[in-house]
C-alpha positions as CSV (number, residue, x, y, z in Angstrom):
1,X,-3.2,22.5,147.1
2,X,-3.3,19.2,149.4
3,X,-4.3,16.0,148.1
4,X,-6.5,14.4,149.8
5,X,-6.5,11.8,152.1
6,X,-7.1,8.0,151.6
7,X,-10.1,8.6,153.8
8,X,-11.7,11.8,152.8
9,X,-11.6,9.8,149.4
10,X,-13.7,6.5,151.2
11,X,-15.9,9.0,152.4
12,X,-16.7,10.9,149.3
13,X,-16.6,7.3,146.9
14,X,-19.2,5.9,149.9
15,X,-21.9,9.1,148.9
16,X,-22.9,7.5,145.7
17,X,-25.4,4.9,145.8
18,X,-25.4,2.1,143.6
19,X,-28.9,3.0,142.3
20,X,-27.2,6.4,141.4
21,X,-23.9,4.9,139.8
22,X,-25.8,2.5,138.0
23,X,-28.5,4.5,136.5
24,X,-28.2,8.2,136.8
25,X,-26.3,10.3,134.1
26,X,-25.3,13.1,136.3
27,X,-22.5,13.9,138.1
28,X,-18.7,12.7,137.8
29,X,-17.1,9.6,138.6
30,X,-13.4,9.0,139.7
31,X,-11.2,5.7,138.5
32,X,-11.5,4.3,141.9
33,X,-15.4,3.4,141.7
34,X,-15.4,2.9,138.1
35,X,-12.9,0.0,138.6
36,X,-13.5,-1.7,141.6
37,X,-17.2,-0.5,142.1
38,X,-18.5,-1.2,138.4
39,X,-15.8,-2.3,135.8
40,X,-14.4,-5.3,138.1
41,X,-17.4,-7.1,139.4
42,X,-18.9,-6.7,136.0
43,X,-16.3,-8.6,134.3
44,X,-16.6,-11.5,137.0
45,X,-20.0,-11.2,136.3
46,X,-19.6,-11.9,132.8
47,X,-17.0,-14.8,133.2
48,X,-19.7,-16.2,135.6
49,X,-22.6,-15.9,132.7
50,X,-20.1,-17.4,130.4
51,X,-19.3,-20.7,132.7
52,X,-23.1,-21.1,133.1
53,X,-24.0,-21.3,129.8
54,X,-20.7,-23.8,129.5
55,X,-22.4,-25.9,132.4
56,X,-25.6,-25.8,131.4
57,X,-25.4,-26.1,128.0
58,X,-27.0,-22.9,126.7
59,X,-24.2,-21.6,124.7
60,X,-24.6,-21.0,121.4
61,X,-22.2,-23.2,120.1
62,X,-18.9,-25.2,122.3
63,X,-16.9,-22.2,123.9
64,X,-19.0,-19.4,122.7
65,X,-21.4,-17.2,124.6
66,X,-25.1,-18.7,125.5
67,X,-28.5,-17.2,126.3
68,X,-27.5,-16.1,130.2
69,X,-24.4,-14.2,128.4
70,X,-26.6,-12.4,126.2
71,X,-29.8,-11.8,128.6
72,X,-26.9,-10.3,131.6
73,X,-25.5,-8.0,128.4
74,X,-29.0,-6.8,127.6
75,X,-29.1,-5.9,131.1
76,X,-26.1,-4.5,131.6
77,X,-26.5,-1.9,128.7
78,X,-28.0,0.8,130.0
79,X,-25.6,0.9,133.8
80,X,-22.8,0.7,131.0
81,X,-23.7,3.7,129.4
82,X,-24.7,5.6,132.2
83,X,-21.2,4.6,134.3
84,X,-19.0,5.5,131.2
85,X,-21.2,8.9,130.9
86,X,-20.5,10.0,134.1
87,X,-16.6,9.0,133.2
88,X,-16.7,11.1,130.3
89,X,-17.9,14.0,132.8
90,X,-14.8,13.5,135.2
91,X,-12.8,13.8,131.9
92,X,-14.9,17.2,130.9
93,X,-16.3,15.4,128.2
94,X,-20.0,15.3,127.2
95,X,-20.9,11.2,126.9
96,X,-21.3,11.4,123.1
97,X,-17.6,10.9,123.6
98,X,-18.7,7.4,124.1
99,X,-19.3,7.2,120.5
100,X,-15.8,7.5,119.2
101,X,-15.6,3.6,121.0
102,X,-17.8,3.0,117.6
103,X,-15.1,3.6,114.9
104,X,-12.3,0.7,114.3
105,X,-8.9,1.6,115.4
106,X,-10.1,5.0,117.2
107,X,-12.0,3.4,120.2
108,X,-8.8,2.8,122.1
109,X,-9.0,6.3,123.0
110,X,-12.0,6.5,124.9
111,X,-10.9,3.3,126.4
112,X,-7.4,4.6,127.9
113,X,-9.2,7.9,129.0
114,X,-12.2,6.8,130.4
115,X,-10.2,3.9,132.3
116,X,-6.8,5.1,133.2
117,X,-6.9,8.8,133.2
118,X,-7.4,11.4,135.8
119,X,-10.5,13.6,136.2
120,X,-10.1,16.7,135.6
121,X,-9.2,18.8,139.3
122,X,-11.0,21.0,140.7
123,X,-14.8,21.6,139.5
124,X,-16.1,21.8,135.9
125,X,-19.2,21.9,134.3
126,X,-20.7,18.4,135.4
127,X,-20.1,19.1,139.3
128,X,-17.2,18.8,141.3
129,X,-14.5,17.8,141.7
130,X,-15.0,13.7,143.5
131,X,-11.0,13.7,144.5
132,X,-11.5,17.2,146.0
133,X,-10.8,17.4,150.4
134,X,-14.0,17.6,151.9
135,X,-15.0,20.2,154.1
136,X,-14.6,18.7,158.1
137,X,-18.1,18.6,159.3
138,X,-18.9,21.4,162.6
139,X,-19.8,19.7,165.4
140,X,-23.5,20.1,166.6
């Protein structure tokens, strides 16, 4: 089977909206777009929160998360759930996976396989495979 190219990859990762990676549970997602698409700019978002309330003096006490912190967590709830869902998917998981990250000492596990472990190849029973080569289009 040939892996596909750096390209094909682009192409494929470029197909989801960010409407549909932030708020649709369907579908799978590969470790490429859940790093740099959702986990990465959400943690800078968070640091940013964090300062603000620091600057502004909204924190709840000295060095300790404020109102903006809290208000962007709120917010960032449901695109959390529904990114991680569609994680557990690529993984062959159903998302009430998710709810293993509840118990102490156990939600390491959802945490290394949602964020460092391959999808599973080839097609399963939430769509197909994202990783798979593309199909080169005809030319009209």
């Amino acid at each position: 089977m040939a892996h596909p190219t750096s390209s094909q990859i682009l192409e494929k990762e470029k197909a989801m909206t960010y409407s549909e990676l932030l708020f649709s549970f369907d579908g799978r997602l590969n470790r490429s777009p859940y790093w740099l698409k959702y986990s990465l700019p959400v943690m800078v978002l968070y640091m940013v929160c964090w300062g603000l309330d620091a600057m502004l003096g909204t924190s709840f006490q000295p060095g300790n998360v404020g109102v903006i912190y809290v208000i962007f967590g709120l917010a960032n709830l449901y695109p959390s759930i529904a990114v991680n869902v569609k994680r557990c998917h690529d993984r062959g998981r159903s998302g009430w996976f998710l709810l293993v990250g509840l118990v102490p000492l156990l939600n390491i596990w959802p945490a290394i396989e949602l964020g460092f472990l391959r999808g599973t190849v080839g097609a399963n029973q939430y769509g197909p495979d994202p990783l798979a080569p593309t199909q080169p289009q005809a030319a009209a």
